[in-house]
C-alpha positions in Angstrom: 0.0 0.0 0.0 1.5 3.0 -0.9 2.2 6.5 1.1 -0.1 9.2 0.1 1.2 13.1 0.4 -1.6 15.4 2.2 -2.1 17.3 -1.1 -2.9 14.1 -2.9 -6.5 14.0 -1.4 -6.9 17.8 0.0 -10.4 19.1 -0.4 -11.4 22.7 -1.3 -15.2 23.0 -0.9 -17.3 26.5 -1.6 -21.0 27.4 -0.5 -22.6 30.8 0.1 -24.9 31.4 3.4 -28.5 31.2 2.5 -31.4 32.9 4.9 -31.9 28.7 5.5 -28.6 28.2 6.4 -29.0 30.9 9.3 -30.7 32.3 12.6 -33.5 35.2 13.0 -30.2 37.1 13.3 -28.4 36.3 10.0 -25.7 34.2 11.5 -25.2 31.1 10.0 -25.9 27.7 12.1 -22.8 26.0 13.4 -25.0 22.8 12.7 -25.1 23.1 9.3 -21.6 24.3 9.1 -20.6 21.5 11.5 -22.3 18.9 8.7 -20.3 20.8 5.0 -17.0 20.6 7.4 -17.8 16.4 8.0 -18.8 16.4 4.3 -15.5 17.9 3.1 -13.4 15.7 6.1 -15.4 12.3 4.3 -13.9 12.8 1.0 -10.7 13.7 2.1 -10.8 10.5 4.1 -11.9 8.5 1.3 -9.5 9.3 -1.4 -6.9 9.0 0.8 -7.6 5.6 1.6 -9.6 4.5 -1.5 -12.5 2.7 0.8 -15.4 3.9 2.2 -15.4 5.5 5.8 -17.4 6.5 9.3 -16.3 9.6 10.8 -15.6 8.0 14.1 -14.2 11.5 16.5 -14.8 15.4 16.5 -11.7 16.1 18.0 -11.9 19.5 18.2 -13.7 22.3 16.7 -13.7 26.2 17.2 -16.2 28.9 16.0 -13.8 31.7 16.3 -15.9 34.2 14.1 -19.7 34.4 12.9 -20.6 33.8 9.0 -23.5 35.6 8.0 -26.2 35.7 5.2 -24.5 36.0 1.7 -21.2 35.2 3.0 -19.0 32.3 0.8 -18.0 29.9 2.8 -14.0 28.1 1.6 -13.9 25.0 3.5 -10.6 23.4 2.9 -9.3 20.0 4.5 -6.1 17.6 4.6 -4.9 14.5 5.9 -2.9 15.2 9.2 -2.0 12.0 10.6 -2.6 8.3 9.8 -3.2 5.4 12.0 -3.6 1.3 10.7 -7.5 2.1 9.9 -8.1 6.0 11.2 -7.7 9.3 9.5 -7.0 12.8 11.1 -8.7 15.3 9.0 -8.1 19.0 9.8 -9.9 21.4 8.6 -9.9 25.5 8.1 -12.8 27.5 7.2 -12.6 31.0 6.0 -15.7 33.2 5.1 -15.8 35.7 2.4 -18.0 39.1 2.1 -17.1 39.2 -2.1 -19.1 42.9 -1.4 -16.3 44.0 0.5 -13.3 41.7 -0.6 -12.7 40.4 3.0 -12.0 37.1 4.2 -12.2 35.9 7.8 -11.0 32.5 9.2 -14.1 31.2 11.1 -13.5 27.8 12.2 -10.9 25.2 13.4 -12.1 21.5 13.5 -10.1 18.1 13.8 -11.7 14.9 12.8 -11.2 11.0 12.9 -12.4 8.8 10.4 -12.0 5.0 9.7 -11.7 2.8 6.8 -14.0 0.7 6.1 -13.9 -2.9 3.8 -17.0 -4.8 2.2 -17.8 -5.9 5.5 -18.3 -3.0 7.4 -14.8 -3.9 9.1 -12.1 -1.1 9.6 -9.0 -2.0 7.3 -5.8 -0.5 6.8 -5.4 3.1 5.0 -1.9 4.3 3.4 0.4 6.3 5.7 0.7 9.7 5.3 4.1 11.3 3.3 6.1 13.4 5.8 6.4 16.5 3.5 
């Protein structure tokens, strides 16, 4: 099984805010926000290991600045470790207002997913390339 760089399988994903996306107030629900990042995290995870995967650990995650209405949302995520079967997926997210050409980093968030085979069993995944 060969050693797979964290660029090989990095993930750049872009939405914009809609009114459902948000609150009464025009901020953006970590919720939804919390499912794009475990969306983005998933395919990362995949490629790398070329199986299916469960996310199986939020590690971590950080709202650090609110995204409103309108906003565009850059998601982007890598490979940060590597166990036999598990993942570590970090992820960045940045906002931008395109209105007034400014971008904002919004979120931190650290996940762990696992390899799966044809029987729902975890299986091993490619190390990751120290770069």
């Amino acid at each position: 099984m060969n050693a797979h760089s964290a660029e090989y399988s990095k993930v750049i994903s872009k939405y914009i805010v809609m009114p459902q996306h948000s609150n009464p107030n025009g901020v953006m629900f970590g919720g939804v926000l919390m499912g794009w990042i475990d969306m983005a995290a998933a395919m990362v995870a995949e490629k790398h290991s070329g199986k299916d995967v469960v996310t199986v650990h939020v590690d971590q995650i950080s709202f650090t600045s609110p995204i409103l209405v309108g906003e565009h949302v850059i998601i982007s995520a890598q490979v940060s470790g590597t166990g036999r079967s598990s993942m570590k997926i970090t992820v960045e997210v940045e906002s931008e207002n395109v209105k007034t050409n400014t971008v904002k980093k919004t979120t931190t968030a650290n996940l762990t997913f696992v390899a799966i085979d044809e029987m729902k069993k975890s299986c091993a995944v490619p190390a990751l390339l120290e770069t």
